[in-house]
C-alpha positions in Angstrom: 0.0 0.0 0.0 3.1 2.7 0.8 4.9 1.4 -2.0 2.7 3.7 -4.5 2.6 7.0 -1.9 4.7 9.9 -2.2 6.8 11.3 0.8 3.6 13.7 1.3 1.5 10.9 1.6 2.9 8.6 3.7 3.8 11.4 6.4 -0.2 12.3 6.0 -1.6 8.8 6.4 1.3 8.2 9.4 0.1 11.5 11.6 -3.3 10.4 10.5 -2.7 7.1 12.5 -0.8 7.8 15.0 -3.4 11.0 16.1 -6.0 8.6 15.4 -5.1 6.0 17.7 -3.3 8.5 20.3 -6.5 10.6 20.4 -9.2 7.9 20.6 -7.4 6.2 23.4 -7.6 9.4 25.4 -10.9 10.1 24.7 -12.3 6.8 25.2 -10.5 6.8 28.5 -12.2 10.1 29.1 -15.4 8.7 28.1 -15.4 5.5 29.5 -13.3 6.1 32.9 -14.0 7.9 35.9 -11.0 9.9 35.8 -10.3 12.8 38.0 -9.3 16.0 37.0 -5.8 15.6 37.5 -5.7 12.4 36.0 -7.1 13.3 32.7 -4.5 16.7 32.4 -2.0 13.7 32.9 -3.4 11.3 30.7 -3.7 14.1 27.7 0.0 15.6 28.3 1.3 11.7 28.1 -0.6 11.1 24.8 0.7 14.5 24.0 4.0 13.6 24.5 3.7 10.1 22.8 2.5 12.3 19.4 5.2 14.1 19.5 7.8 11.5 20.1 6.5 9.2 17.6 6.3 11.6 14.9 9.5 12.3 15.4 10.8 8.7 14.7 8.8 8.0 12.1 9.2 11.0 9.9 13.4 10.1 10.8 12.9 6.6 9.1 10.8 8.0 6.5 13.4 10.7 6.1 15.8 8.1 6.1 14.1 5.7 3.3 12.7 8.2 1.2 13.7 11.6 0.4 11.0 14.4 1.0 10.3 16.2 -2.5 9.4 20.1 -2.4 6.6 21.4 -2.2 5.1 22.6 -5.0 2.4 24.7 -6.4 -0.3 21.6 -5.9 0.8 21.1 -2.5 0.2 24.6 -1.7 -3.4 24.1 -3.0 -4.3 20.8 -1.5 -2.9 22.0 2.0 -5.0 25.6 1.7 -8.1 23.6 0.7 -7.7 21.2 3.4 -7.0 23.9 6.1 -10.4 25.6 5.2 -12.0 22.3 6.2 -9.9 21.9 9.0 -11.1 25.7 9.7 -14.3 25.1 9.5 -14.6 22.1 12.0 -12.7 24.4 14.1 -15.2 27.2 14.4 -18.5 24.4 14.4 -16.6 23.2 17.5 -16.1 26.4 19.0 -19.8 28.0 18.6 -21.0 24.6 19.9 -18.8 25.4 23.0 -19.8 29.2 23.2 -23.1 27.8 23.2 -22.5 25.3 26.0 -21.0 28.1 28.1 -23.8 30.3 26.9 -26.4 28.2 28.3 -24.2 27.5 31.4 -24.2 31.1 32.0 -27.9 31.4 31.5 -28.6 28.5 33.9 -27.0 30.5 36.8 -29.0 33.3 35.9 -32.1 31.0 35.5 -31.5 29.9 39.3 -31.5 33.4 40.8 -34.8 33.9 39.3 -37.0 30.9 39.1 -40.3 32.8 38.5 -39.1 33.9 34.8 -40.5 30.0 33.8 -40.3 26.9 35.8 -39.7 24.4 32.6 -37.3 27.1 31.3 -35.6 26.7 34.5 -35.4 22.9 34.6 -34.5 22.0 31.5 -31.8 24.9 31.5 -30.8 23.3 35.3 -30.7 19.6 34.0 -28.0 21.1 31.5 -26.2 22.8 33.8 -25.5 19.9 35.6 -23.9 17.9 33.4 -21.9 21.0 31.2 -19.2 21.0 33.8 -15.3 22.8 32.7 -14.2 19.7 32.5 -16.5 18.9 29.5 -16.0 22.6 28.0 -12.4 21.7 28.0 -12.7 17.9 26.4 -15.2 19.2 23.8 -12.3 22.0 23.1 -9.6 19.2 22.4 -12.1 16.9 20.5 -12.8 20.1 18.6 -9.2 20.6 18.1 -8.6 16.7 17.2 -11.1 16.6 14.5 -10.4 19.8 12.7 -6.5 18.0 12.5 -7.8 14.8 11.2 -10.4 16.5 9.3 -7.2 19.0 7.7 -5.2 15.7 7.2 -7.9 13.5 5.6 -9.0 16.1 3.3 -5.3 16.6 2.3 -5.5 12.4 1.3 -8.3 12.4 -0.6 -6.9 15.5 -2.7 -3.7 13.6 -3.3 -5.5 10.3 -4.0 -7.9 12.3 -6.6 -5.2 13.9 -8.2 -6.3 17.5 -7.8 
C-alpha cells in the first residue's frame, strides 16, 4: 500500500494514524473512565508527548528511506483547501462550546430567578448539571482533534484524486 505513496502521503496517512489511535485512546478513557481532573491533564499531556515523540521517529525513518520532494504549487493548493476544512470544524466546534458556556451562563442566571418560567428553568438546570469545565475543555480538544484529522484526511483524498 506505501509502496505507490509519495513522501507527502505517507507522512499524512502516518500523523493520521498515529493521532487517530493516540486521540481515541484518550478520549475513550475520558469517556469511559472515571477519571479525576488531574488524571485526565495527565493522561492528555502523556498522549501528547507520545505524538510528539512518535512523529519524530517515524518521519526520521521515512526521512531516512525516502527523500522528501518540495513542495510545489499543488501542495500549496491541497494543504490551503484542506486547512479551510480543518477551519471550518474548528469554528463548528467552537460555537458549539460558546453555546454550551452560553447556556451555562444562562442556567446560573435562571436559578436566581425561578419565577421567569419553571420548565425554562429545569431544563436549563438539567444542562447545567452535566456541562461541567471539564466537558468545555474535552469538547475543546475533541474540537481541536477533528479539525486536525479533518485538515489531514482532506489533504489524502486531494492527493489520491489527483487534484
Amino acid at each position: 500500500m506505501f509502496n505507490n505513496l509519495t513522501y507527502r502521503e505517507k507522512t499524512l496517512w502516518l500523523n493520521l494514524l498515529t493521532t487517530l489511535a493516540l486521540l481515541g485512546y484518550y478520549f475513550l478513557s475520558v469517556a469511559t473512565g472515571n477519571l479525576s481532573g488531574e488524571a485526565t491533564i495527565w493522561l492528555y499531556l502523556k498522549v501528547a508527548f507520545w505524538i510528539v515523540i512518535l512523529e519524530i521517529i517515524i518521519l526520521s525513518v521515512l526521512s531516512s528511506i525516502q527523500k522528501p520532494e518540495k513542495a510545489d504549487e499543488r501542495d500549496r493548493s491541497i494543504q490551503a483547501r484542506a486547512y479551510k476544512y480543518g477551519y471550518f470544524v474548528l469554528i463548528t466546534g467552537f460555537a458549539i462550546t460558546l453555546w454550551q458556556i452560553s447556556v451555562n451562563a444562562l442556567a446560573n442566571r435562571v436559578e436566581e430567578f425561578p419565577e421567569g418560567g419553571h420548565k425554562v428553568a429545569e431544563i436549563v438546570s438539567a444542562f447545567n448539571a452535566t456541562a461541567t469545565p471539564y466537558i468545555t475543555i474535552n469538547i475543546i480538544l475533541l474540537t481541536l482533534a477533528i479539525a486536525e484529522l479533518a485538515k489531514s484526511a482532506t489533504q489524502l483524498i486531494y492527493y489520491r484524486k489527483g487534484i
